[in-house]
C-alpha positions in Angstrom: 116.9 91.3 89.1 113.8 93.3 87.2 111.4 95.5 89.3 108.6 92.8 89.0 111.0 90.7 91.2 111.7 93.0 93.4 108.4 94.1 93.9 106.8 91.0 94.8 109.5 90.3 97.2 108.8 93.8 99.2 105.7 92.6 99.3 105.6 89.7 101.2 108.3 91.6 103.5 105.6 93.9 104.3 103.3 91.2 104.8 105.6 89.8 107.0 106.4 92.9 108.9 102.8 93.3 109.4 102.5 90.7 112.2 105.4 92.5 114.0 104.9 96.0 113.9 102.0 96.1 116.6 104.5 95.3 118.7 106.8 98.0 117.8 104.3 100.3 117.8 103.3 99.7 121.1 106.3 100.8 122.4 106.1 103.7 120.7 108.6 102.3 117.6 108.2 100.9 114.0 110.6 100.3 111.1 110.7 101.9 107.1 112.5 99.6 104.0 115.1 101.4 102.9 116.0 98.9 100.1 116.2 95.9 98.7 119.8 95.1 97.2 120.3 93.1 94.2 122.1 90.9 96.4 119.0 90.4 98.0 119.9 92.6 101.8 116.9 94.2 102.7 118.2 97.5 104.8 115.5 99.3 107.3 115.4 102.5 109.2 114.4 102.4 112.7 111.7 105.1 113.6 110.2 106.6 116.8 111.5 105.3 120.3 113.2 102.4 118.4 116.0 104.4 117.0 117.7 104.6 120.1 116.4 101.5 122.2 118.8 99.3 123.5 117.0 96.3 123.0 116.8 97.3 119.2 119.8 94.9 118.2 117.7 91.5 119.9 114.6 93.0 118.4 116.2 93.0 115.0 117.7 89.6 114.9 114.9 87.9 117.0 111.9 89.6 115.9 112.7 91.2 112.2 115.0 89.4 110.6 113.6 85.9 111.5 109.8 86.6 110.4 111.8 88.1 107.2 113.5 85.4 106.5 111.4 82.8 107.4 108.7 83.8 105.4 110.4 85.4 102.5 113.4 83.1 101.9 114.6 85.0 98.9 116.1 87.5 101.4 119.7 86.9 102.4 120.0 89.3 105.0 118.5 92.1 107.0 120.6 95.3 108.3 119.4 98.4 110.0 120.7 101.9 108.5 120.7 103.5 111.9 119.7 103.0 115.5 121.7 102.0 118.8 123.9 100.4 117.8 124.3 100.4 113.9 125.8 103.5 112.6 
């Protein structure tokens, strides 16, 4: 996959992490891209009090990854790099 790709996918990630991360940083939280795979897995650092919250896992898979994918369908996956419950 060339940069260009790449690019405009991260993107409309962003754009998409845009309309959650007022929630995240309301509770003191937010998220960083790590990456986008050639395989298309997007990977994500937790940051601030969501690193070790234990809701972190339901906010990923309810909240994250389904604005993700939903409005960038090109991503196959989403996985977080660290927090609660990833290692």
């Amino acid at each position: 996959m060339n940069t260009t790709t790449k690019d405009t996918i991260l993107a409309q990630v962003e754009e998409a992490l845009a309309t959650i991360r007022p929630h995240l940083k309301t509770d003191g939280g937010d998220i960083e891209i790590v990456e986008l795979t050639d395989d298309m897995i997007l990977r994500f650092k937790w940051l601030g009090n969501c690193e070790t919250c234990s809701m972190s896992t339901m906010t990923m898979k309810g909240g994250i990854e389904h604005t993700i994918k939903t409005n960038v369908p090109a991503v196959k996956s989403v996985e977080a790099v660290n927090g609660f419950f990833v290692d």
